[in-house]
C-alpha positions in Angstrom: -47.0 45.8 -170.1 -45.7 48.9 -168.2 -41.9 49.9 -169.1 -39.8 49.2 -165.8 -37.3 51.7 -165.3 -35.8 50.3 -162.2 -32.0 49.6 -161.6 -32.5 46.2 -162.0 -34.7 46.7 -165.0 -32.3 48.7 -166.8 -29.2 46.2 -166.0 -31.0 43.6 -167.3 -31.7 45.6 -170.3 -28.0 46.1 -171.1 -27.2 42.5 -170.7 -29.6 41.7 -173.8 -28.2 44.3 -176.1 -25.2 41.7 -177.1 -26.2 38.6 -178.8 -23.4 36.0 -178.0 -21.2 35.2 -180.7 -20.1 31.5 -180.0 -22.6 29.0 -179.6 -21.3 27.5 -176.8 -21.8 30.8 -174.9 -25.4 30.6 -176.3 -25.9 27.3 -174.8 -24.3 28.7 -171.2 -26.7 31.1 -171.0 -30.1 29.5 -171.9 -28.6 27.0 -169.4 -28.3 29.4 -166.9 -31.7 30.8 -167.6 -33.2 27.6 -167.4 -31.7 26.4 -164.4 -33.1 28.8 -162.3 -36.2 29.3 -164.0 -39.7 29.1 -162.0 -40.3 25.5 -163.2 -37.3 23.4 -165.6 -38.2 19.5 -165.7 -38.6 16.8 -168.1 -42.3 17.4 -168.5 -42.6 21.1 -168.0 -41.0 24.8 -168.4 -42.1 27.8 -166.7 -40.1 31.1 -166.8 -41.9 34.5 -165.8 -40.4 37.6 -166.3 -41.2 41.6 -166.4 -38.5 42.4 -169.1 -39.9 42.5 -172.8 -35.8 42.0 -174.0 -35.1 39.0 -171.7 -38.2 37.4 -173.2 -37.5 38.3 -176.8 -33.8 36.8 -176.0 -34.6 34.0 -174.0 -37.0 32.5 -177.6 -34.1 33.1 -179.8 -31.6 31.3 -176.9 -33.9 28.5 -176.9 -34.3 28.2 -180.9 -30.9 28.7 -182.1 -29.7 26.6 -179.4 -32.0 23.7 -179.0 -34.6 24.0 -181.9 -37.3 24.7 -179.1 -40.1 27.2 -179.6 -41.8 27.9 -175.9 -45.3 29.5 -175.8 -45.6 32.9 -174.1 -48.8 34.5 -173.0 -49.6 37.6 -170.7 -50.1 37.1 -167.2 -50.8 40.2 -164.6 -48.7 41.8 -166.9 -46.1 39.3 -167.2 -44.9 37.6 -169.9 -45.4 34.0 -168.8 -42.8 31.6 -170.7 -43.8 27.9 -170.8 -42.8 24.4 -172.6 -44.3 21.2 -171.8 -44.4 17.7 -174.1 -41.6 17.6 -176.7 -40.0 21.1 -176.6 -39.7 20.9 -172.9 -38.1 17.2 -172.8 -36.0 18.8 -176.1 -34.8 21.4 -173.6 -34.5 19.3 -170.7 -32.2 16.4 -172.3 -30.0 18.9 -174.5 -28.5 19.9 -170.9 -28.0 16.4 -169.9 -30.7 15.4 -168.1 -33.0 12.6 -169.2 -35.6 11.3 -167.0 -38.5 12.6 -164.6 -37.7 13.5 -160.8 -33.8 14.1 -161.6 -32.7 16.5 -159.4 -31.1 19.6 -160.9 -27.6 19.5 -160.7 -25.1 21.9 -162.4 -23.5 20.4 -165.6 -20.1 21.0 -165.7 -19.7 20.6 -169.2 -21.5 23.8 -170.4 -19.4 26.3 -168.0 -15.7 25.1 -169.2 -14.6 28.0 -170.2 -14.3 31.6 -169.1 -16.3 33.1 -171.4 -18.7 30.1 -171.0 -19.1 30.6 -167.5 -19.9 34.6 -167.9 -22.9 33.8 -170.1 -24.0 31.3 -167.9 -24.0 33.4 -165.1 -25.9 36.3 -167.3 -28.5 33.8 -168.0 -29.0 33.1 -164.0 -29.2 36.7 -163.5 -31.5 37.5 -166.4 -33.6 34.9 -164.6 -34.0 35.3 -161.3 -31.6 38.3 -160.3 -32.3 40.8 -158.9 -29.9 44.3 -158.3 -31.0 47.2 -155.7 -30.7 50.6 -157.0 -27.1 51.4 -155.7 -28.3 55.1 -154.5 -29.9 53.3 -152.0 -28.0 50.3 -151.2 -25.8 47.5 -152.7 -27.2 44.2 -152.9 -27.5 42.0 -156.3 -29.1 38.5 -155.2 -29.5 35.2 -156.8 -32.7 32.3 -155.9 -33.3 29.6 -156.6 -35.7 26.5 -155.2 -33.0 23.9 -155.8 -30.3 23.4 -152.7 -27.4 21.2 -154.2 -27.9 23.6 -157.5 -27.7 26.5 -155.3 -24.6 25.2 -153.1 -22.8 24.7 -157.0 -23.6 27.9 -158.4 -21.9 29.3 -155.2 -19.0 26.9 -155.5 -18.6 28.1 -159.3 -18.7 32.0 -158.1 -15.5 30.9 -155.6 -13.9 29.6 -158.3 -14.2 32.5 -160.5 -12.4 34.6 -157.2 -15.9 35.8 -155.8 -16.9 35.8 -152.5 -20.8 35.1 -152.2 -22.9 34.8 -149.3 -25.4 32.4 -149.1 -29.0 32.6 -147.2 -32.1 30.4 -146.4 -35.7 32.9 -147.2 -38.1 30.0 -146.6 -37.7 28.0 -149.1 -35.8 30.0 -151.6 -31.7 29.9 -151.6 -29.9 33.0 -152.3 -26.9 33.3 -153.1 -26.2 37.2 -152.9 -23.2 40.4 -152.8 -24.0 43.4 -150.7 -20.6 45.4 -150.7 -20.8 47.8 -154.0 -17.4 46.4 -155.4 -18.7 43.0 -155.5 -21.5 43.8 -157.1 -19.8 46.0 -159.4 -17.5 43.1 -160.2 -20.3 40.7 -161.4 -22.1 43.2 -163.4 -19.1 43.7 -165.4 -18.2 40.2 -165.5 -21.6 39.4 -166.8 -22.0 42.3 -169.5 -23.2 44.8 -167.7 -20.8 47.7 -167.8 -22.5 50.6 -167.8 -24.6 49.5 -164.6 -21.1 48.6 -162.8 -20.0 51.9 -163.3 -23.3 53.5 -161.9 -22.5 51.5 -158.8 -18.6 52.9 -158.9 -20.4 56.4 -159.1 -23.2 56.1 -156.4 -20.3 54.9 -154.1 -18.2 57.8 -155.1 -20.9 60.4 -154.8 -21.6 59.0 -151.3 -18.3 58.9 -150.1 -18.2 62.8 -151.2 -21.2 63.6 -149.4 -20.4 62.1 -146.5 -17.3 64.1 -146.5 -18.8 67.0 -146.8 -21.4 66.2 -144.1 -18.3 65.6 -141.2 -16.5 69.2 -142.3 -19.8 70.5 -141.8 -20.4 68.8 -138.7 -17.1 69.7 -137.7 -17.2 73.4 -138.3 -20.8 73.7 -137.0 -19.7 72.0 -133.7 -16.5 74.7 -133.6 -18.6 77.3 -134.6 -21.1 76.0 -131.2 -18.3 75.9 -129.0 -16.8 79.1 -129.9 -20.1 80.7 -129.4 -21.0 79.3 -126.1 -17.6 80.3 -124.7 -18.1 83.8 -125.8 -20.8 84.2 -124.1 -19.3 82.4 -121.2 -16.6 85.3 -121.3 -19.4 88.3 -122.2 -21.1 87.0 -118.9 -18.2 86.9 -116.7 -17.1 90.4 -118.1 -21.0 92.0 -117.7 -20.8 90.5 -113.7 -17.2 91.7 -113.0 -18.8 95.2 -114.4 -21.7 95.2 -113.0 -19.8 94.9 -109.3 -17.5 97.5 -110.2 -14.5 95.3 -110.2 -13.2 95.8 -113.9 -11.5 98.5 -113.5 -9.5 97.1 -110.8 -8.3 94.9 -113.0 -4.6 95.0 -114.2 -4.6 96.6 -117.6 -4.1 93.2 -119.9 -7.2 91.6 -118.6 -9.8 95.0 -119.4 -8.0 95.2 -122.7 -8.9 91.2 -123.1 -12.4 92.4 -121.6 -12.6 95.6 -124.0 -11.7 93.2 -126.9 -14.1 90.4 -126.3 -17.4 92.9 -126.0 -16.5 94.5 -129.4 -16.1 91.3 -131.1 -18.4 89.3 -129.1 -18.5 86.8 -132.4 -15.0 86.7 -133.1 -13.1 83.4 -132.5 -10.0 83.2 -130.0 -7.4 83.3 -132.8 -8.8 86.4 -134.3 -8.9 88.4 -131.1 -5.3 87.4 -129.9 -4.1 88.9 -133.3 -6.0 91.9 -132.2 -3.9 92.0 -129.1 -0.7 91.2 -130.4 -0.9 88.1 -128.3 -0.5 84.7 -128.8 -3.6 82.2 -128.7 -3.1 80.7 -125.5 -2.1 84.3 -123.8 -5.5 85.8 -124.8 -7.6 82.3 -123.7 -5.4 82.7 -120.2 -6.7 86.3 -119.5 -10.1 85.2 -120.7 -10.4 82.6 -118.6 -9.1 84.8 -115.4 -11.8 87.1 -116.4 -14.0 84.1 -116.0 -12.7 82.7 -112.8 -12.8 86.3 -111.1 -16.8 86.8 -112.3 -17.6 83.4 -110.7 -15.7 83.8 -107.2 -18.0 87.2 -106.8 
């Protein structure tokens, strides 16, 4: 199998660095793996995932919690989990649920507490989340194939102050974040620190850049318009010259006219300096200059 050294990938690899001290968090999250596994019934399991660690954790989960031992083979370079007979009835009843064509609802009794209810949540996401790379976008998604499971799940987030959406992708549930501090917030909750804070910092970094971006923007659209009305004024002056009519000017407009062709790239403030005018003095003149050049 080749290494995946995606976002997701390498949350998923943080959340299976910590093996759960209590066994009731154990349970939690096997449960939560299971639930939204590919296939979890009385007769059959069937998990598929691309992450060598979740595997390795999910068989330990599922031994030190039920006494199970699930087979795992290579598929398209997959590992491919499956139970069926015994260990996937021994699976299936330990949650709670004991005959064929039950539909999956969420026990209550695993997710009690807190800490219960962060592992189970780990185990959905080890499962079937999935996290986009936040230099790109923030979205960290949930699916599952089961409705009323999908519409608990959701009601389990709210009640653990999280504000999911929820979505219909033919005939897969989601239940999904896309603003970066939500998905921040579950990725800590769940165990993943290190990949919340790479969200915290993609944001940051973004929010810099786009900051820099506008003052650029902002000084390259000054630096245009203080360009184009130079030349505006370097126009008008050349035309009043040309027609013999600077020099009849009053003295303060061919000094403005004198000024403005030496520093032809010089912005208003630094030429009214250069005057020992103010500002709006030296834009006046400049602006007669420009009136007189286009009544010729």
């Amino acid at each position: 199998m080749m290494p995946d050294h995606s976002f997701a990938a390498k949350a998923k690899s943080e959340l299976c660095r910590k093996t759960p001290a209590r066994d009731c968090c154990a349970a939690a999250e096997l449960y939560g793996a299971l639930l939204f596994a590919n296939t979890f019934s009385y007769d059959e399991l069937r998990l598929v995932t691309e992450n060598e660690r979740f595997r390795e954790r999910f068989l330990m989960l599922a031994k030190r919690v039920a006494d199970a031992v699930p087979e795992v083979r290579m598929q398209s370079g997959k590992s491919l989990i499956t139970a069926s007979g015994e260990t996937a009835r021994k699976l299936y009843t330990y949650f709670g649920y004991e005959q064929r064509g039950e539909a999956l609802h969420l026990n209550n009794a695993f997710v009690e507490n807190d800490c219960c209810r962060e592992a189970f949540f780990r185990g959905v996401f080890l499962s079937a989340g999935s996290v986009s790379d936040p230099e790109r976008s923030y979205h960290l998604e949930l699916s599952t194939r089961h409705f009323n499971l999908s519409r608990e799940v959701t009601t389990l987030l709210m009640d653990m102050d999280f504000e999911p959406k929820t979505a219909v992708r033919k005939s897969t549930y989601l239940i999904y974040f896309k603003e970066s501090g939500a998905v921040a917030a579950v990725l800590a909750k769940i165990g993943a620190p290190n990949a919340a804070l790479a969200v915290h910092t993609a944001l940051i970094e973004k929010e810099l850049r786009n900051s820099v971006n506008r003052r650029v923007n902002c000084d390259t659209a000054n630096i245009s318009k203080t360009v184009s009305a130079a030349q505006k004024q370097l126009d008008a002056i050349r035309k009043l010259e040309a027609a013999g009519e600077l020099e009849k000017l009053p003295e303060v407009l061919r000094e403005a006219a004198r000024l403005r062709v030496e520093n032809p790239e010089e912005p208003l403030a630094a030429l009214a300096e250069m005057a020992g005018v103010s500002r709006s003095g030296l834009n006046h003149r400049l602006a007669r200059l420009c009136e007189l050049a286009k009544n010729l």
